[in-house]
Structure formats: C-alpha cells, structure tokens
C-alpha positions as CSV (number, residue, x, y, z in Angstrom):
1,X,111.9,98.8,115.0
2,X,114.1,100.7,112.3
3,X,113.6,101.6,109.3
4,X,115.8,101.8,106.3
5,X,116.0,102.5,102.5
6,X,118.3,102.3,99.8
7,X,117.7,104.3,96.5
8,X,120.1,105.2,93.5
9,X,118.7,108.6,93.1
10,X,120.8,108.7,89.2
11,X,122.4,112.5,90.2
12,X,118.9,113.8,90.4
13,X,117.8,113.3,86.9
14,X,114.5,111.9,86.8
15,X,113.0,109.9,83.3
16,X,112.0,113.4,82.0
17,X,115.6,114.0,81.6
18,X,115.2,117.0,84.4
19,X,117.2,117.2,87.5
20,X,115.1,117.7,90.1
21,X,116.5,117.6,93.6
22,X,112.5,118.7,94.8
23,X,111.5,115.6,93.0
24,X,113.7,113.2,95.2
25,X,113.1,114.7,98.2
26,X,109.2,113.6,97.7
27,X,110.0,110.4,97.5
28,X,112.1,110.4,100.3
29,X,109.2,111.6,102.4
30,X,106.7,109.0,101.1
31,X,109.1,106.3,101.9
32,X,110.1,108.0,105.6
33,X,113.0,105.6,106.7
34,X,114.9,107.0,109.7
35,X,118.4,106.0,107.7
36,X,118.8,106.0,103.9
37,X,121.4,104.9,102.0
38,X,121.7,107.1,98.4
39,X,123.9,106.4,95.5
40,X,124.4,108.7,92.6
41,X,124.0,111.7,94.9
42,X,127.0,114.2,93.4
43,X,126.9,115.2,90.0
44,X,129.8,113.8,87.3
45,X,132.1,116.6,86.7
46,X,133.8,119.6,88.5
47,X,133.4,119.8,92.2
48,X,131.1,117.2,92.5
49,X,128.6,118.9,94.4
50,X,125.3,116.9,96.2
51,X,122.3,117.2,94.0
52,X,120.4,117.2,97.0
53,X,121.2,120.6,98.3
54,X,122.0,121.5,102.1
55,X,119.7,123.9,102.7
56,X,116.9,122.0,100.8
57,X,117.4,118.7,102.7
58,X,117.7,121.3,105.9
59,X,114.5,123.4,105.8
60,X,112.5,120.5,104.5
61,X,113.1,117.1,105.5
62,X,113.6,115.2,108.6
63,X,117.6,114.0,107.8
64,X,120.9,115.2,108.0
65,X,123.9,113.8,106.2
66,X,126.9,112.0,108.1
67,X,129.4,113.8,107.7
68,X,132.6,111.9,106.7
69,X,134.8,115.5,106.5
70,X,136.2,114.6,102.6
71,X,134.8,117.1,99.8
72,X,133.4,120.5,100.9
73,X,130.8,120.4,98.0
74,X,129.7,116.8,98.3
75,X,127.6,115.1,101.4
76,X,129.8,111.6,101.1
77,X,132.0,109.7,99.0
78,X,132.0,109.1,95.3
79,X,128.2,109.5,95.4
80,X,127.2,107.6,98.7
81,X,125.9,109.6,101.4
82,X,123.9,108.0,104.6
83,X,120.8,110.1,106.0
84,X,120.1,109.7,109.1
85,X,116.9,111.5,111.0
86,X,117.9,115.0,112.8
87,X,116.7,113.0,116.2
88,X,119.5,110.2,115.4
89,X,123.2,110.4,117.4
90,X,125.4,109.9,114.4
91,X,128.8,107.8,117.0
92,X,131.2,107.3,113.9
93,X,131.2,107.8,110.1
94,X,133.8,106.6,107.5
95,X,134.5,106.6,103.8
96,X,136.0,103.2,102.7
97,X,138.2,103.1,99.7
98,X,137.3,101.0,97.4
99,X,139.5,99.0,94.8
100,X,138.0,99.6,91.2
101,X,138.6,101.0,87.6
102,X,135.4,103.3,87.6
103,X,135.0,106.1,90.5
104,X,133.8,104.1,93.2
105,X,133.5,103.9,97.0
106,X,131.6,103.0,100.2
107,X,130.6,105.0,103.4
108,X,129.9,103.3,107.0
109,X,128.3,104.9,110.0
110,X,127.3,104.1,113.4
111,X,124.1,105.3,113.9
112,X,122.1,105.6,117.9
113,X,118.2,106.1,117.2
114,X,116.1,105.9,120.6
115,X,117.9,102.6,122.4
116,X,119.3,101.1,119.4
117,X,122.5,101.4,117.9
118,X,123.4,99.8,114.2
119,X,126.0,100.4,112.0
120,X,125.0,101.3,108.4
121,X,127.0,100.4,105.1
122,X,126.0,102.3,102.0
123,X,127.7,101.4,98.3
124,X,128.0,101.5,94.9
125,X,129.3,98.3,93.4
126,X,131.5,98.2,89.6
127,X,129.9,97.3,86.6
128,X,132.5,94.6,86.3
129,X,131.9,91.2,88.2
130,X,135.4,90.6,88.6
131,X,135.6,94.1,90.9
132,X,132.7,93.6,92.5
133,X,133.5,90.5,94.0
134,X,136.9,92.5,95.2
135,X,134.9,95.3,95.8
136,X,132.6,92.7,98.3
137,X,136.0,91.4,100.2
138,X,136.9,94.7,101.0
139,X,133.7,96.0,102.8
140,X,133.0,92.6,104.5
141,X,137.3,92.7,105.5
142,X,136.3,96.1,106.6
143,X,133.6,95.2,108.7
144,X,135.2,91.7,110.4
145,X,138.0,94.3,111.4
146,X,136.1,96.8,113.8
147,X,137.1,96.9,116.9
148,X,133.9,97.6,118.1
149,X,130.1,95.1,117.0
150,X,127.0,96.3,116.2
151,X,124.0,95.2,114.3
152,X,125.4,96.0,110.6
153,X,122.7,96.6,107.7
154,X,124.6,96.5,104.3
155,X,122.6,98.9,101.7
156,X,123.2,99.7,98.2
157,X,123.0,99.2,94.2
158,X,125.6,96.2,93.9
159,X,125.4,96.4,89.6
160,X,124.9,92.4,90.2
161,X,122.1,91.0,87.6
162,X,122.3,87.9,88.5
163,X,120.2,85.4,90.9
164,X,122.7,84.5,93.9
165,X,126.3,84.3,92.3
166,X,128.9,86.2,92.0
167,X,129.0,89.3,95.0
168,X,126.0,88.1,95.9
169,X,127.2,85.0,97.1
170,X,130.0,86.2,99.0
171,X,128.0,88.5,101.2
172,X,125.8,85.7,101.4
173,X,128.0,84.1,103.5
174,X,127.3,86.1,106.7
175,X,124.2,88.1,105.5
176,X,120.6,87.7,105.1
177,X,118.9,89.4,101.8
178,X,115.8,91.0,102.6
179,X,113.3,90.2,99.8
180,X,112.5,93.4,98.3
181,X,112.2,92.2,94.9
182,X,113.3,94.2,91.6
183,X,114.2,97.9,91.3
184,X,115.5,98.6,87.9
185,X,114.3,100.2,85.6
186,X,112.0,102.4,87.4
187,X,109.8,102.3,84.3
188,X,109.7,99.1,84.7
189,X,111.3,96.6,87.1
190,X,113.2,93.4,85.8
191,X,116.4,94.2,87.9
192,X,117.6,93.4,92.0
193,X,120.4,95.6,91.5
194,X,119.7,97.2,94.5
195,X,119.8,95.2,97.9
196,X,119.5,95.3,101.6
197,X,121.1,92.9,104.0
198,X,121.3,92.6,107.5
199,X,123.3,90.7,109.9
200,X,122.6,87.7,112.2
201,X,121.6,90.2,115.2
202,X,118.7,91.7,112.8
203,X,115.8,90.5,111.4
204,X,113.9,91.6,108.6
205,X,110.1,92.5,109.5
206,X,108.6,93.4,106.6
207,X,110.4,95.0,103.3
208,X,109.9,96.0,99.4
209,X,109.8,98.4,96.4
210,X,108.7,101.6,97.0
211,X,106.9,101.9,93.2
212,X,104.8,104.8,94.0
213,X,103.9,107.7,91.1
214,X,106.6,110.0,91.7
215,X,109.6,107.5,92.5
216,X,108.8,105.9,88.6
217,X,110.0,109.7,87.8
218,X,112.7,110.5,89.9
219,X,115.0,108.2,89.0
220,X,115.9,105.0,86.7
221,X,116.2,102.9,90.0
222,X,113.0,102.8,92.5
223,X,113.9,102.6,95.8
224,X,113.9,99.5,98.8
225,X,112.9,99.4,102.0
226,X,113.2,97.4,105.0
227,X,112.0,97.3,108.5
228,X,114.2,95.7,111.0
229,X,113.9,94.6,114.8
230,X,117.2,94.0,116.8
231,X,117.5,89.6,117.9
C-alpha cells in the first residue's frame, strides 16, 4: 500500500502568525506519507523561495522534492511541490500551466516506490468557480492526453466549498473522493477544501484529517491523508 497526503502549509505561517518551516516539517513526520502533495510552499513576493528550506527538508526528513527545473529558489510551481520519500524513483515530473487570474498552477509526477508506480497530481485551485471549473478541464485534458497510464492520485486544496458541484463534479466524473472529511480552518474545521482522489485502478483503504496538536498550529488548513492499494 501507498500512502499519500495533501496539506496547504499557508507559506509556513502557522496561527501564531510565525513562519515556522521546523513547525511543518513536524507534522509532516507525524503524518509520514511516502508522497505529499503541498500548496502554499513559496513565499509571496521576490524570488519566491520554498519556505521549507533544502537543507532542512535534507538533513531531517525522509523526502526530496521533484524537481520540475523552473525557479532556482522555489521546489515547484506557483506554490505546489510533490515530496516523494529519498527511497522513491521519481520517472517524470511536470509543471502544468494553468488558465487563471490569480498566480496559479499544478505539478504532475510519476513516482516508482517498491513495485508500484503512480502518477501524482498536486494543485491549487482559483478562488473563482468559474476558473476552477476551467482550471479542472485542464488537468483532467492533461491527464486523458499522456501517452503513457498509470494509477493517477489527484491531491490538492481545490478552493471549492461546496457539497459535489461545481469542480467537484467534473472530476467526479472519472474519480473517486476519498472521505477525508473537513480541513479548513485548522482551528476549527467546517471546510473540504482540500481533497484527494484516485482513479479507477486505486482504491482507497483507509483515509482522514490529520488534527493532531501541532498541525492545528502550523497552518490554517490541517492536512489529509489517504492510504491506497493498486486494483
């Protein structure tokens, strides 16, 4: 079985108001996924450099970044970056461009751990419902147009407050929500912003919130979890 995450980790800046890369790393261990999707992982302005340093992420955790070769600073694209664990054989990794008003983008890797291959979609969805649903056609357009199959686990904060319409709906169509229930706000959870689904060669094991002590700090968003077995 794999397992995988999803967590918006709101540039590092915990409910104290502190950014504290140290902080998110924790909870990154508590949850120990072998690939995590993050969101919100370069800071606003300038360069746009990772909050989650290199060298941190390096000496003490069990993941390296894909690279997708776009900003020297950054780990992915407009805030996404996958993590996969250091024992992982990362095949392909891609930034997708994204239509939207705001800054916003999506990052796909193939991803070999042990005898299993998958291929791992991490995103960040508009604030408008009228882009995310244009936002939606362009990843799943992405996806029905590699030349190459494999399991795909879609991962991400998709902005979308509502019960199954609008993006929702549309990736619906050809992928199963695991029931992880609400994420937002970390203080306390009302929200499914953020969601994992799988396609019809995966199935979803056992998944949730990860609502432990530290993640309530580390971010506005808690993170998901899901643990999937290959069909």
């Amino acid at each position: 079985m794999i397992k995988v995450a999803s967590y918006n980790i709101h540039k590092g800046i915990g409910l104290d108001r502190r950014r504290n890369p140290e902080r998110v790393l924790e909870v990154l261990h508590e949850i120990d996924a072998d690939v995590i999707a993050l969101q919100e992982a370069d800071r606003r302005f300038g360069a746009k450099a990772c909050v989650l340093p290199h060298n941190l992420l390096e000496e003490h955790g069990d993941w390296i970044p894909v690279d997708f070769g776009l900003r020297s600073l950054s780990m992915g694209w407009h805030g996404n970056v996958i993590l996969v664990r250091k024992s992982a054989q990362v095949l392909d990794g891609e930034a997708i461009h994204l239509p939207s008003l705001e800054p916003r983008g999506a990052v796909m890797a193939d991803v070999r751990l042990g005898s299993e291959t998958i291929r791992v979609l991490g995103m960040h969805l508009d604030l408008s419902g009228l882009w995310r649903r244009k936002q939606a056609a362009t990843i799943l357009s992405h996806v029905d147009t590699c030349t190459d199959r494999h399991p795909t686990v879609l991962m991400g904060d998709l902005n979308e407050w509502s019960a199954g319409s609008g993006c929702l709906r549309d990736f619906g169509r050809d992928y199963a929500f695991a029931e992880t229930g609400a994420s937002f706000h970390s203080r306390r959870a009302i929200a499914r912003l953020d969601r994992i689904m799988v396609s019809r060669e995966l199935k979803v094991v056992e998944c949730g919130v990860h609502a432990s002590a530290a993640a309530r700090k580390a971010s506005d968003h808690l993170p998901i979890w899901a643990m999937l077995e290959a069909l």
